[in-house]
RODO-2510 file (C-alpha; in nm, 4 decimals, decimal comma):
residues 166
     n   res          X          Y          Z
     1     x    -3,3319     1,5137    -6,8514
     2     x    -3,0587     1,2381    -6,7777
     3     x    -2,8640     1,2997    -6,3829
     4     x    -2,4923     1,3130    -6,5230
     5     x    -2,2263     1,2596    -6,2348
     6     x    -1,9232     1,4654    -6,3439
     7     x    -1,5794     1,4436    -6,1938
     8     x    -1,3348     1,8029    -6,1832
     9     x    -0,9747     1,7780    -6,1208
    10     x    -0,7263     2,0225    -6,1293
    11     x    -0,3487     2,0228    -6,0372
    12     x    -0,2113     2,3112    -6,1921
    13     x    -0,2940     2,6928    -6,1768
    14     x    -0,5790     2,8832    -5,9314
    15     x    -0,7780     2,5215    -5,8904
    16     x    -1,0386     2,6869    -5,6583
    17     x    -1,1230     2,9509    -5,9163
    18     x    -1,1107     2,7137    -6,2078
    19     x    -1,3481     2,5075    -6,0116
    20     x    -1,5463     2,8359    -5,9941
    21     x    -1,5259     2,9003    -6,3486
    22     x    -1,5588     2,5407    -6,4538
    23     x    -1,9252     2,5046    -6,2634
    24     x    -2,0196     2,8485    -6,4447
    25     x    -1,9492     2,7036    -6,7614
    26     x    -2,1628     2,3719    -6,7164
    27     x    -2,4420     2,5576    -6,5414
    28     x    -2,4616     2,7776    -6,8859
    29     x    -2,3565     2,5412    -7,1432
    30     x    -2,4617     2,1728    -7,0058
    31     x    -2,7617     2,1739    -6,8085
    32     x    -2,8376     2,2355    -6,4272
    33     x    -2,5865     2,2248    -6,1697
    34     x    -2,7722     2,0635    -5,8973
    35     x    -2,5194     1,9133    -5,6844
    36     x    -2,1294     1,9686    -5,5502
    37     x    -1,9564     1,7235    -5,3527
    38     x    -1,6907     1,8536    -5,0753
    39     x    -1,3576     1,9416    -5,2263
    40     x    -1,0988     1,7131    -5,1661
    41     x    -0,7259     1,6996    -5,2256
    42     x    -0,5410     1,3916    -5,4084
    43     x    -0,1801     1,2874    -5,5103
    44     x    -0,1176     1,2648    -5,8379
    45     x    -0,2787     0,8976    -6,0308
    46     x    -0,0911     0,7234    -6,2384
    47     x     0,2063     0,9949    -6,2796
    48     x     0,4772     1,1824    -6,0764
    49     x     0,3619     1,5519    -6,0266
    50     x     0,5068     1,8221    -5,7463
    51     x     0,1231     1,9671    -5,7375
    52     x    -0,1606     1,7616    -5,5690
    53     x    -0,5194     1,7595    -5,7065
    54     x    -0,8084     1,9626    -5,5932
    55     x    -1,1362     1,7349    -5,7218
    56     x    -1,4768     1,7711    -5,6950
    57     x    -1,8030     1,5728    -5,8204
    58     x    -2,0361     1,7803    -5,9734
    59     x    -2,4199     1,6530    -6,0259
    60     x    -2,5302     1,7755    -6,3906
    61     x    -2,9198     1,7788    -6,4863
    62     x    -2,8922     1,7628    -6,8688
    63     x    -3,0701     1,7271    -7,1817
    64     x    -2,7121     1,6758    -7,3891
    65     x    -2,6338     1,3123    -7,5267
    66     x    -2,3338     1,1837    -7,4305
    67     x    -2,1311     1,2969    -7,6943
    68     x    -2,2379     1,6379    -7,6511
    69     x    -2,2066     1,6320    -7,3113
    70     x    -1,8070     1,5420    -7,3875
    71     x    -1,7408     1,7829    -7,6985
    72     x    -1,9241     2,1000    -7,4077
    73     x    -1,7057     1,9247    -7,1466
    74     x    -1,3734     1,9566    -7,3757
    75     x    -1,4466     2,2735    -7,4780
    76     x    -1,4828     2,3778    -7,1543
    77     x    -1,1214     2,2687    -7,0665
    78     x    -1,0007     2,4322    -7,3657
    79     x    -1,1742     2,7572    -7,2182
    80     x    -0,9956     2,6960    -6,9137
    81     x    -0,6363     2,6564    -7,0237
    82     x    -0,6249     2,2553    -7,0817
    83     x    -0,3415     2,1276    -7,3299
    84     x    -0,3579     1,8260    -7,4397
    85     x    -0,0213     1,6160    -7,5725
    86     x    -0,0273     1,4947    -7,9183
    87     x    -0,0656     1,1054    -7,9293
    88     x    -0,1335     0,8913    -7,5989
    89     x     0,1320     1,0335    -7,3590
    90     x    -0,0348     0,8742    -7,0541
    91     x    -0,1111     1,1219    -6,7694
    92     x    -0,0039     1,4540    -6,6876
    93     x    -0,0719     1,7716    -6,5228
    94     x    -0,3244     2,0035    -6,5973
    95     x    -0,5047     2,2810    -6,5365
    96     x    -0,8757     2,1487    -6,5493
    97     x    -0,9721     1,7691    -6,6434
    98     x    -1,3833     1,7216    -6,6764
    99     x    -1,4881     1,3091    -6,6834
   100     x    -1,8275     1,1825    -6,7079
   101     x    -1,8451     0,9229    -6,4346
   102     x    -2,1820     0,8516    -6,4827
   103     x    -2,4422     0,9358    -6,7200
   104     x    -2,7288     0,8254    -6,5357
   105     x    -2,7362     0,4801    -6,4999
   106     x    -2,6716     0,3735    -6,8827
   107     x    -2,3929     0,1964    -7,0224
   108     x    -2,2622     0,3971    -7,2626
   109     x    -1,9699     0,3366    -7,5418
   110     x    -1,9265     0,5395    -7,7967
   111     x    -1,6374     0,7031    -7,9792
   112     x    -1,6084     0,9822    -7,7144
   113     x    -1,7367     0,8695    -7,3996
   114     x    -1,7673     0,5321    -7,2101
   115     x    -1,9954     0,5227    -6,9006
   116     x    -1,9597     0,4578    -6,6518
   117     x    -1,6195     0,5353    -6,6586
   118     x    -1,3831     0,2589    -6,6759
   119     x    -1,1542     0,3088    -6,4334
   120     x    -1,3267     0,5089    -6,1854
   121     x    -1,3840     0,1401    -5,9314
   122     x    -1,0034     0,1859    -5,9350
   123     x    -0,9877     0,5100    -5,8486
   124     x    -1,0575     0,6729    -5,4939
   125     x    -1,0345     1,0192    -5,5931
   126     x    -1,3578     0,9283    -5,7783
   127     x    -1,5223     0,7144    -5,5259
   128     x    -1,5042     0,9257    -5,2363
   129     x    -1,6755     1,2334    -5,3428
   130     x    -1,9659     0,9538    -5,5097
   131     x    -1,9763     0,8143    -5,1938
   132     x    -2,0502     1,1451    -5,0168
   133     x    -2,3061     1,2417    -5,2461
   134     x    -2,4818     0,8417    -5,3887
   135     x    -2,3614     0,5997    -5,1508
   136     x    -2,6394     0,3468    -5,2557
   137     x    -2,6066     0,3867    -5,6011
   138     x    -2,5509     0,1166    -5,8010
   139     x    -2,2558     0,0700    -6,0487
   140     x    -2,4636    -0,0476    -6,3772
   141     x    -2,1740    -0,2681    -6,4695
   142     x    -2,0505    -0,4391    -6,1301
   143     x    -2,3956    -0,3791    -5,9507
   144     x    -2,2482    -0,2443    -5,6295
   145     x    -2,2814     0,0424    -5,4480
   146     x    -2,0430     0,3289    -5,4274
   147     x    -1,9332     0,2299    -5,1064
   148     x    -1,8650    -0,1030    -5,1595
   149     x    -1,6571    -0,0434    -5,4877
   150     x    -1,4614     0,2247    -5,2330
   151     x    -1,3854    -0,0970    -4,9677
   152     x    -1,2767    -0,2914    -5,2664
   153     x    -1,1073    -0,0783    -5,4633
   154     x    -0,7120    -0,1436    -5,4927
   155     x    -0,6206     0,2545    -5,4947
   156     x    -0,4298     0,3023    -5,2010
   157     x    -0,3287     0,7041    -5,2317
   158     x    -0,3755     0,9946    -5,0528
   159     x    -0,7368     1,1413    -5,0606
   160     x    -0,7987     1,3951    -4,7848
   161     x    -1,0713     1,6724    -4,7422
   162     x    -0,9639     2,0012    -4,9209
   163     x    -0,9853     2,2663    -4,6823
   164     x    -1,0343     2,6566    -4,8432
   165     x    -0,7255     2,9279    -4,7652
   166     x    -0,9269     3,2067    -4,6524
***
């Protein structure tokens, strides 16, 4: 069993109940959900989008390879309404977006999945909810923590705790 660290985003649709639906999916078709970060709420990365993300890290117990884990983790976005552009349009919204942060703590590059992920010590969307839930662990690439790639990282958007409409 390899500890996957999986990042959810969402910025279009019911995000809370894709969220919902999302973690149902992984716990059946992945491996053990063992983990959930808070929820926290992010402006749009890279692109200009009215709707702000809801994202979560979610701790995966699995005995899929890495490209397995990615082809259950795109069909799962599939399930769950995700279109994806033809060709490399860059960023968008969308209604559920599944990355592997981590898969343990491998390198991986394949075809389909590169882990870490490469741009997560830019992003601090990612880093946050890693920091919440493996401050201390250690980036296999850069060898620092997830707090330290969080003070150094360049990201300076909006990244606030995600608080549930009841």
């Amino acid at each position: 069993m390899t500890r996957c660290y999986l990042l959810f985003g969402s910025n279009q649709g019911d995000k809370e109940a894709l969220l919902e639906q999302a973690c149902l999916h992984i716990n059946n078709r992945c491996g053990m959900l063992v983990e959930r970060s808070s929820a926290y709420c992010s402006e749009p990365w890279g692109f200009e989008a009215e709707e702000w993300f809801l994202n979560e890290l979610l701790v995966v117990e699995t005995e899929l390879d890495p490209d397995a884990l990615m082809d259950e983790l795109m069909d799962i976005e599939k399930a769950l309404g995700r279109i994806r552009p033809s060709g490399n349009e860059g960023y968008h919204s969308r209604t559920v977006d599944l990355d592997i942060l981590y898969y343990g703590n491998q390198r991986i590059h394949t075809e389909k999945v590169t882990a870490p992920h490469p741009r997560l010590h830019l992003r601090r969307f990612a880093l946050i909810p890693l920091c919440e839930v493996i401050p201390d662990f250690l980036h296999p690439v850069f060898h620092m923590s997830q707090e330290e790639l969080l003070a150094h990282c360049p990201d300076s958007s909006i990244v606030k705790p995600f608080h549930h409409e009841l």
